[in-house]
C-alpha angles and dihedrals in degrees: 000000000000101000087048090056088048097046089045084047090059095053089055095047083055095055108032108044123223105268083239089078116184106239085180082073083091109054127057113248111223109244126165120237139174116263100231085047087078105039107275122146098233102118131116088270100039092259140110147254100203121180112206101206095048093039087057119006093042092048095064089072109016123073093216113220093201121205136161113196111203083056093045089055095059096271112148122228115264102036147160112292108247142188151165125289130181107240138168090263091047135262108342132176118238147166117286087224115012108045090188088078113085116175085165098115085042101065093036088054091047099053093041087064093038095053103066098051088057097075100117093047118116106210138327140241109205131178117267121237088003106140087226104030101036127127102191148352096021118158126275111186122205105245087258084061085227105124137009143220125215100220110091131113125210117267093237104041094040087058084046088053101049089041095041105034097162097048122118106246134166136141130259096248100052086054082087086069097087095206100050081040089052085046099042097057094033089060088047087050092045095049093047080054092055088043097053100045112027097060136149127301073058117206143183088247088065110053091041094050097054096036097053081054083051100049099095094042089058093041084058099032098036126004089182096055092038083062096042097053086043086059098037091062097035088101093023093145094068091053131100097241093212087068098038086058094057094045102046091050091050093048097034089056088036088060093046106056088072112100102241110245118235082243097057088042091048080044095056095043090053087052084047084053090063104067092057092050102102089035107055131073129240099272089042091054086048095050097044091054093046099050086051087050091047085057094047096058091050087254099129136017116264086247080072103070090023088059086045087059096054094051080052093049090051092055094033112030121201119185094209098054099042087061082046113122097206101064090055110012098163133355119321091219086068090065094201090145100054099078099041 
Protein backbone atom coordinates (compact mmCIF):
# COMPACT_ATOMS: atom_id res chain seq x y z
CA UNK A 1 0.00 0.00 0.00
CA UNK A 2 2.95 2.19 0.53
CA UNK A 3 4.36 2.16 -2.65
CA UNK A 4 0.86 2.92 -4.03
CA UNK A 5 0.69 5.86 -1.95
CA UNK A 6 4.58 6.91 -3.35
CA UNK A 7 3.98 6.31 -6.78
CA UNK A 8 0.88 8.04 -6.48
CA UNK A 9 3.15 10.85 -4.50
CA UNK A 10 5.44 11.29 -7.72
CA UNK A 11 2.63 11.96 -10.06
CA UNK A 12 1.63 14.42 -8.07
CA UNK A 13 5.46 16.12 -7.67
CA UNK A 14 5.30 16.15 -11.51
CA UNK A 15 2.37 17.90 -11.64
CA UNK A 16 2.26 20.32 -8.49
CA UNK A 17 6.02 22.13 -8.11
CA UNK A 18 7.72 22.55 -4.79
CA UNK A 19 6.51 26.36 -3.46
CA UNK A 20 10.49 27.09 -3.51
CA UNK A 21 10.31 27.57 -7.71
CA UNK A 22 13.45 28.12 -9.37
CA UNK A 23 13.17 31.01 -10.93
CA UNK A 24 16.66 30.39 -12.07
CA UNK A 25 14.80 27.65 -14.46
CA UNK A 26 14.68 30.75 -17.08
CA UNK A 27 17.97 32.03 -17.52
CA UNK A 28 20.89 30.21 -18.60
CA UNK A 29 23.42 29.85 -15.95
CA UNK A 30 27.48 30.56 -17.51
CA UNK A 31 29.43 27.43 -17.20
CA UNK A 32 33.11 26.59 -19.12
CA UNK A 33 33.47 23.40 -21.48
CA UNK A 34 35.73 22.03 -23.54
CA UNK A 35 35.37 22.69 -26.68
CA UNK A 36 35.49 18.93 -28.17
CA UNK A 37 32.96 18.11 -25.32
CA UNK A 38 30.09 19.80 -27.63
CA UNK A 39 30.82 18.80 -30.77
CA UNK A 40 33.31 21.11 -32.09
CA UNK A 41 36.06 20.02 -34.49
CA UNK A 42 39.10 21.43 -32.52
CA UNK A 43 41.08 18.22 -31.75
CA UNK A 44 44.22 17.22 -32.78
CA UNK A 45 42.59 15.62 -35.77
CA UNK A 46 40.27 17.90 -36.44
CA UNK A 47 37.58 15.79 -34.79
CA UNK A 48 35.23 15.77 -31.53
CA UNK A 49 34.60 14.44 -28.48
CA UNK A 50 31.01 15.21 -28.19
CA UNK A 51 29.08 14.23 -25.16
CA UNK A 52 25.63 13.81 -25.83
CA UNK A 53 24.17 14.50 -22.42
CA UNK A 54 26.06 17.50 -21.85
CA UNK A 55 25.68 18.74 -25.82
CA UNK A 56 21.85 18.51 -25.33
CA UNK A 57 20.57 17.83 -22.12
CA UNK A 58 23.17 20.34 -20.31
CA UNK A 59 22.39 23.13 -22.82
CA UNK A 60 18.86 23.49 -21.81
CA UNK A 61 20.07 25.17 -18.48
CA UNK A 62 23.76 26.21 -18.90
CA UNK A 63 24.88 29.15 -21.06
CA UNK A 64 28.55 27.09 -22.39
CA UNK A 65 31.49 29.36 -22.57
CA UNK A 66 33.37 27.07 -24.95
CA UNK A 67 37.54 27.14 -25.21
CA UNK A 68 40.21 24.84 -26.49
CA UNK A 69 43.29 25.64 -25.40
CA UNK A 70 45.65 24.43 -27.48
CA UNK A 71 43.73 26.39 -30.08
CA UNK A 72 43.50 28.98 -28.19
CA UNK A 73 47.21 28.96 -27.80
CA UNK A 74 47.94 29.29 -31.50
CA UNK A 75 47.97 25.49 -32.27
CA UNK A 76 46.70 24.69 -35.93
CA UNK A 77 44.11 21.99 -36.58
CA UNK A 78 45.24 19.29 -37.39
CA UNK A 79 48.34 19.13 -35.33
CA UNK A 80 50.97 17.02 -33.82
CA UNK A 81 49.59 14.83 -31.05
CA UNK A 82 51.19 16.05 -27.57
CA UNK A 83 51.44 15.12 -23.82
CA UNK A 84 52.79 15.41 -20.95
CA UNK A 85 56.42 14.11 -20.02
CA UNK A 86 58.25 14.24 -16.76
CA UNK A 87 61.35 16.16 -17.35
CA UNK A 88 64.31 17.88 -15.16
CA UNK A 89 62.59 21.21 -15.41
CA UNK A 90 59.06 19.55 -14.41
CA UNK A 91 56.16 18.35 -16.24
CA UNK A 92 56.28 19.83 -19.62
CA UNK A 93 54.04 19.35 -22.68
CA UNK A 94 55.72 18.05 -26.09
CA UNK A 95 55.28 16.88 -28.91
CA UNK A 96 54.15 12.71 -29.18
CA UNK A 97 56.48 12.43 -31.76
CA UNK A 98 58.51 14.95 -32.09
CA UNK A 99 59.83 15.98 -28.37
CA UNK A 100 61.42 18.91 -29.75
CA UNK A 101 58.20 20.48 -29.85
CA UNK A 102 57.16 22.20 -26.33
CA UNK A 103 54.14 24.06 -26.33
CA UNK A 104 54.39 23.88 -22.77
CA UNK A 105 54.92 28.25 -21.97
CA UNK A 106 52.22 28.71 -24.60
CA UNK A 107 49.53 27.27 -23.06
CA UNK A 108 50.59 28.56 -19.59
CA UNK A 109 50.71 31.75 -20.92
CA UNK A 110 47.46 31.30 -22.49
CA UNK A 111 45.50 30.23 -19.45
CA UNK A 112 47.03 32.57 -17.42
CA UNK A 113 45.24 35.48 -19.81
CA UNK A 114 42.09 33.52 -20.21
CA UNK A 115 41.50 32.94 -16.21
CA UNK A 116 40.95 35.79 -15.20
CA UNK A 117 38.55 36.61 -17.39
CA UNK A 118 36.46 33.40 -16.12
CA UNK A 119 35.26 34.91 -12.65
CA UNK A 120 31.82 34.91 -13.15
CA UNK A 121 31.82 31.50 -14.43
CA UNK A 122 29.76 28.57 -12.26
CA UNK A 123 31.62 25.32 -12.90
CA UNK A 124 33.58 23.67 -15.71
CA UNK A 125 33.46 20.56 -17.92
CA UNK A 126 36.37 19.89 -18.91
CA UNK A 127 37.79 16.84 -21.23
CA UNK A 128 39.09 13.73 -19.44
CA UNK A 129 42.99 12.37 -20.06
CA UNK A 130 43.61 15.65 -22.49
CA UNK A 131 47.37 16.92 -21.66
CA UNK A 132 46.01 20.30 -21.48
CA UNK A 133 41.86 19.69 -20.12
CA UNK A 134 42.32 16.63 -17.58
CA UNK A 135 41.21 16.48 -14.12
CA UNK A 136 42.85 13.53 -12.93
CA UNK A 137 44.73 10.73 -13.69
CA UNK A 138 46.20 12.12 -17.17
CA UNK A 139 49.37 10.60 -18.50
CA UNK A 140 52.88 11.63 -17.57
CA UNK A 141 55.53 9.72 -19.76
CA UNK A 142 59.20 9.12 -18.57
CA UNK A 143 61.67 11.38 -21.28
CA UNK A 144 62.51 7.70 -23.20
CA UNK A 145 58.56 7.57 -23.84
CA UNK A 146 58.78 4.25 -22.69
CA UNK A 147 56.29 4.03 -19.72
CA UNK A 148 53.58 6.25 -18.18
CA UNK A 149 52.23 7.31 -15.05
CA UNK A 150 48.73 8.01 -14.44
CA UNK A 151 49.02 11.22 -12.19
CA UNK A 152 48.98 14.05 -14.14
CA UNK A 153 46.30 16.98 -14.48
CA UNK A 154 45.67 18.94 -17.54
CA UNK A 155 47.84 22.61 -17.96
CA UNK A 156 45.02 24.47 -18.29
CA UNK A 157 42.80 23.09 -15.91
CA UNK A 158 45.41 22.62 -13.35
CA UNK A 159 46.05 26.40 -13.61
CA UNK A 160 41.60 26.70 -13.38
CA UNK A 161 41.71 24.66 -10.33
CA UNK A 162 44.57 26.57 -8.23
CA UNK A 163 42.98 30.23 -9.47
CA UNK A 164 39.58 29.23 -9.10
CA UNK A 165 39.56 26.81 -6.01
CA UNK A 166 35.75 27.00 -5.26
CA UNK A 167 34.57 26.43 -8.76
CA UNK A 168 32.36 23.32 -9.76
CA UNK A 169 34.62 21.15 -12.18
CA UNK A 170 34.38 17.59 -13.49
CA UNK A 171 34.99 16.01 -16.44
CA UNK A 172 32.55 14.87 -19.16
CA UNK A 173 33.05 11.11 -18.65
CA UNK A 174 32.48 10.90 -14.87
CA UNK A 175 28.97 12.72 -15.57
CA UNK A 176 27.70 8.71 -16.18
CA UNK A 177 28.19 8.27 -12.62
CA UNK A 178 24.71 9.43 -11.53
CA UNK A 179 25.72 10.47 -8.25
CA UNK A 180 29.02 12.80 -9.24
CA UNK A 181 26.57 13.92 -12.25
CA UNK A 182 23.32 14.90 -9.13
CA UNK A 183 26.29 16.74 -7.13
CA UNK A 184 27.94 18.41 -9.97
CA UNK A 185 24.88 20.33 -11.21
CA UNK A 186 23.45 20.79 -7.82
CA UNK A 187 26.94 22.85 -6.69
CA UNK A 188 26.65 25.03 -10.16
CA UNK A 189 23.23 25.67 -9.26
CA UNK A 190 24.24 26.52 -5.48
CA UNK A 191 27.10 28.93 -6.42
CA UNK A 192 24.87 30.90 -9.19
CA UNK A 193 22.73 31.20 -6.31
CA UNK A 194 25.46 32.76 -4.25
CA UNK A 195 26.27 34.72 -7.05
CA UNK A 196 22.69 36.17 -7.65
CA UNK A 197 21.77 37.07 -4.21
CA UNK A 198 25.02 37.87 -1.93
CA UNK A 199 26.39 40.87 -4.11
CA UNK A 200 28.40 44.16 -3.42
CA UNK A 201 27.58 46.44 -1.60
CA UNK A 202 27.68 43.02 0.71
CA UNK A 203 25.39 42.95 3.91
CA UNK A 204 24.47 40.86 6.89
CA UNK A 205 21.07 40.45 5.43
CA UNK A 206 22.58 38.62 2.70
CA UNK A 207 24.74 35.81 4.08
CA UNK A 208 22.12 35.02 6.68
CA UNK A 209 19.41 34.92 4.26
CA UNK A 210 21.06 32.30 1.86
CA UNK A 211 22.71 30.26 4.56
CA UNK A 212 19.98 29.77 6.40
CA UNK A 213 18.42 28.22 2.37
CA UNK A 214 21.44 26.28 2.42
CA UNK A 215 21.25 24.77 6.12
CA UNK A 216 19.52 21.19 5.28
CA UNK A 217 21.90 20.49 1.79
CA UNK A 218 25.39 20.83 4.18
CA UNK A 219 24.00 19.06 6.77
CA UNK A 220 23.56 16.19 4.06
CA UNK A 221 26.29 16.84 2.14
CA UNK A 222 28.95 18.02 5.22
CA UNK A 223 28.21 17.99 8.72
CA UNK A 224 31.60 19.43 9.36
CA UNK A 225 31.23 22.37 7.12
CA UNK A 226 27.50 22.81 8.13
CA UNK A 227 29.01 23.37 11.67
CA UNK A 228 32.05 25.64 10.44
CA UNK A 229 29.79 28.45 8.29
CA UNK A 230 27.40 28.34 11.21
CA UNK A 231 30.17 29.37 13.22
CA UNK A 232 31.66 31.54 10.90
CA UNK A 233 28.80 33.58 10.88
CA UNK A 234 28.02 33.18 14.10
CA UNK A 235 29.78 37.09 14.83
CA UNK A 236 29.33 38.16 11.48
CA UNK A 237 28.64 41.61 12.50
CA UNK A 238 32.07 42.21 13.64
CA UNK A 239 33.56 40.95 10.03
CA UNK A 240 34.77 42.91 7.04
CA UNK A 241 32.07 41.47 4.39
CA UNK A 242 34.49 41.76 1.51
CA UNK A 243 36.41 39.15 3.09
CA UNK A 244 33.43 37.00 4.34
CA UNK A 245 32.44 36.82 1.02
CA UNK A 246 35.66 35.37 -0.14
CA UNK A 247 35.84 32.84 2.73
CA UNK A 248 32.32 31.42 2.79
CA UNK A 249 32.42 30.79 -0.92
CA UNK A 250 35.61 29.08 -0.57
CA UNK A 251 34.21 26.74 2.69
CA UNK A 252 30.48 26.39 1.47
CA UNK A 253 31.68 25.00 -1.69
CA UNK A 254 34.34 23.32 0.24
CA UNK A 255 31.47 21.45 2.25
CA UNK A 256 29.48 20.54 -1.09
CA UNK A 257 31.64 18.86 -3.07
CA UNK A 258 31.38 16.10 -0.85
CA UNK A 259 28.68 13.14 -2.33
CA UNK A 260 26.18 13.05 0.26
CA UNK A 261 26.20 9.60 1.97
CA UNK A 262 22.93 7.68 2.12
CA UNK A 263 23.48 8.17 6.13
CA UNK A 264 23.71 11.83 6.09
CA UNK A 265 20.77 11.87 3.57
CA UNK A 266 18.63 9.29 5.89
CA UNK A 267 20.12 11.96 8.92
CA UNK A 268 18.65 15.10 7.31
CA UNK A 269 15.12 13.43 6.42
CA UNK A 270 14.72 12.32 10.05
CA UNK A 271 15.54 16.36 11.16
CA UNK A 272 13.26 17.13 8.71
CA UNK A 273 10.95 14.62 10.65
CA UNK A 274 11.02 16.42 13.08
CA UNK A 275 9.04 19.75 11.90
CA UNK A 276 6.03 17.77 11.03
CA UNK A 277 6.08 16.08 14.26
CA UNK A 278 3.27 18.01 16.20
CA UNK A 279 1.16 18.38 12.68
CA UNK A 280 0.70 14.88 11.28
CA UNK A 281 -1.49 12.12 12.36
CA UNK A 282 -0.60 8.77 13.45
CA UNK A 283 -0.55 7.05 10.08
CA UNK A 284 1.21 10.07 8.63
CA UNK A 285 3.99 9.87 11.35
CA UNK A 286 4.19 5.80 10.41
CA UNK A 287 4.48 6.36 6.68
CA UNK A 288 6.74 8.93 6.85
CA UNK A 289 9.25 6.71 9.12
CA UNK A 290 8.96 4.00 7.14
CA UNK A 291 9.61 5.63 3.84
CA UNK A 292 12.74 7.08 5.47
CA UNK A 293 13.54 3.54 6.59
CA UNK A 294 12.84 2.23 3.23
CA UNK A 295 15.65 4.79 2.05
CA UNK A 296 17.75 3.90 4.40
CA UNK A 297 17.90 0.38 3.46
CA UNK A 298 18.57 1.32 -0.09
CA UNK A 299 14.79 0.25 -0.84
CA UNK A 300 13.62 3.34 -2.65
CA UNK A 301 15.32 6.34 -4.40
CA UNK A 302 15.76 9.45 -2.34
CA UNK A 303 13.04 11.18 -4.88
CA UNK A 304 10.51 8.64 -2.69
CA UNK A 305 10.43 10.25 0.78
CA UNK A 306 11.42 13.71 -0.76
CA UNK A 307 8.19 13.50 -2.94
CA UNK A 308 6.24 12.34 0.52
CA UNK A 309 7.40 15.84 2.10
CA UNK A 310 6.07 17.84 -0.44
CA UNK A 311 2.61 16.20 -0.25
CA UNK A 312 3.16 17.12 3.59
CA UNK A 313 4.14 20.47 2.82
CA UNK A 314 1.08 20.90 0.73
CA UNK A 315 -1.21 19.91 3.67
CA UNK A 316 1.32 21.60 6.57
CA UNK A 317 3.19 24.50 5.27
CA UNK A 318 6.28 25.64 6.87
CA UNK A 319 7.87 28.69 5.66
CA UNK A 320 11.36 27.55 6.65
CA UNK A 321 11.41 24.11 4.73
CA UNK A 322 9.78 25.25 1.46
CA UNK A 323 12.93 27.82 1.08
CA UNK A 324 14.66 25.11 1.89
CA UNK A 325 17.81 23.98 -1.32
CA UNK A 326 17.95 20.92 -0.67
CA UNK A 327 14.48 19.82 -1.51
CA UNK A 328 14.86 21.27 -4.97
CA UNK A 329 18.24 22.08 -5.56
CA UNK A 330 18.05 22.39 -9.50
CA UNK A 331 15.29 21.75 -11.99
CA UNK A 332 12.89 18.66 -11.48
CA UNK A 333 12.87 17.86 -15.53
CA UNK A 334 16.37 16.97 -15.12
CA UNK A 335 15.35 13.86 -12.80
CA UNK A 336 18.91 13.61 -11.10
CA UNK A 337 17.16 12.51 -7.63
CA UNK A 338 15.21 9.71 -8.76
CA UNK A 339 18.04 7.00 -8.97
CA UNK A 340 19.80 7.83 -5.95
Amino acid sequence: MLVLIVHIFIFVQLAIPFKRKWCLELMKIPVGVSACVIGQKVRFDGGHKRASFIEKKLSEIFEFRATCPEVGSGMSIPRPIIRQVQTSEGIRILGSKDSSLDVTDKLQSYADNLIPSMTQLCGYLVCAKSPTCGMERVKVYNPEGTGCTKSGTGVFTGKLMNEMPWLPIEEDGRLCDTLICENFISRVYALYDFYQNVKAPFTAKQFIAFHSRYKLMLMASSPHAYSELGQLLADIKKQNLDKLFIEYRQLFMDGLKTISSRKLHTNTLMHIQGYFKKKLNSDERQAFAELIHDYRKGEVPLMSPLTLIQHYLQKYPDEYLEQQAYLNPHPQHLKLRYSI
